[in-house]
C-alpha positions in Angstrom: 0.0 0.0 0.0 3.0 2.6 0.3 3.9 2.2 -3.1 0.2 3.5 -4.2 0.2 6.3 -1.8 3.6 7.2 -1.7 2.7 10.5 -4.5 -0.1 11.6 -3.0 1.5 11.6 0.6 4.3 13.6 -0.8 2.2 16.5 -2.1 0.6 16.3 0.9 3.7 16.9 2.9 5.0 19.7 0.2 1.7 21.4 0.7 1.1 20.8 4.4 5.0 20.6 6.1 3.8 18.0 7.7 1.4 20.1 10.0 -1.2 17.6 11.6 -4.1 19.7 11.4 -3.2 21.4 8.0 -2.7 17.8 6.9 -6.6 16.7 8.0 -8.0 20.1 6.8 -7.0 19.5 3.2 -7.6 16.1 2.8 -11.2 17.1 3.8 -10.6 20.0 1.5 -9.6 17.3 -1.2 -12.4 15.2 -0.4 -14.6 18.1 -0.8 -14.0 19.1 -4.1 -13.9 15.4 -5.2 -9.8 15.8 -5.6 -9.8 12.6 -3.3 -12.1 9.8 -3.7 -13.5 6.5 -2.5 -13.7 3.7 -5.8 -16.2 1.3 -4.4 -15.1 -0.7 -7.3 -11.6 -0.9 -6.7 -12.2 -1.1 -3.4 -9.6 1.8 -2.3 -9.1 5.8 -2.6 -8.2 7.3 -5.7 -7.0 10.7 -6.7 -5.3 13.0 -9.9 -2.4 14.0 -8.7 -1.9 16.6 -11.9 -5.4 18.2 -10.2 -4.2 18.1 -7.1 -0.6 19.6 -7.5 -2.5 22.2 -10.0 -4.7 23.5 -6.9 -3.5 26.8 -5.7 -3.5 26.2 -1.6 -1.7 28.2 0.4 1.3 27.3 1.8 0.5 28.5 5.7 -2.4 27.2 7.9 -3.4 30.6 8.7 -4.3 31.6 5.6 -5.8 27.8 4.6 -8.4 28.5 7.9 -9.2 32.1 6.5 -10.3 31.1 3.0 -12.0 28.1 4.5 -14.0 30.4 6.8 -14.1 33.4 4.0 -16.3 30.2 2.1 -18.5 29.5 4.8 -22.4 30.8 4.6 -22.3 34.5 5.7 -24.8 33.2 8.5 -22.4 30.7 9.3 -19.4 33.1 9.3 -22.0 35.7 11.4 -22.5 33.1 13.9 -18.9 32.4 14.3 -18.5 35.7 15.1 -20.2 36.5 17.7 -19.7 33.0 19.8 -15.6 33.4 19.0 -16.9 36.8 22.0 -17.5 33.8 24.5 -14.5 32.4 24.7 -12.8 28.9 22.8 -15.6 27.0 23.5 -19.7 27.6 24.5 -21.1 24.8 25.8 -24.5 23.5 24.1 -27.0 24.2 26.9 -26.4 27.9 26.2 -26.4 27.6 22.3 -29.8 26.2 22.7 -31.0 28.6 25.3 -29.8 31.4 22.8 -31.5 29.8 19.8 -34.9 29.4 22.1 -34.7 32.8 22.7 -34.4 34.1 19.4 -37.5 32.1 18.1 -39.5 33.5 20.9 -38.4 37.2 19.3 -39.4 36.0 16.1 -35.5 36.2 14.7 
């Protein structure tokens, strides 16, 4: 199986430096835009690694997270805005309460 994946894991490394989280993030970005796919008939992933190498990804993680967030849903990105004010993370009981309280308002 290294033999197979031996091309694809070294773009992955050029692209990524080996960053563990950059690494996860654009295989899910790769997956995404059907770059990186499952062949239920060969049984294994597949990928072009011409496509691949021709994507234009940024080089740092920084600025990978920023597009990814720049291509969110402006909702999404609205949302993300205003619970980054709480802190690293909100706990769920207080999402919900929040989202109750909006529905009551009629927002």
């Amino acid at each position: 199986l290294p033999r197979l994946t031996r091309t694809l894991s070294n773009i992955i490394y050029r692209k990524t430096k080996g960053n563990p989280l950059f690494v996860s993030q654009l295989m899910l970005a790769l997956s995404k835009k059907r770059l990186l796919f499952p062949s239920l008939s060969r049984r294994r992933w597949e990928w072009d690694n011409e496509k691949i190498m021709s994507q234009k990804l940024p080089d740092d993680v920084a600025v990978f997270f920023t597009q990814s967030i720049a291509d969110l849903p402006s909702d999404v990105r609205i949302s993300l805005f205003h619970f980054s004010c709480f802190g690293a993370s909100v706990e769920i009981a207080f999402v919900k309460t929040l989202e109750m309280a909006l529905e009551m308002r009629g927002l």
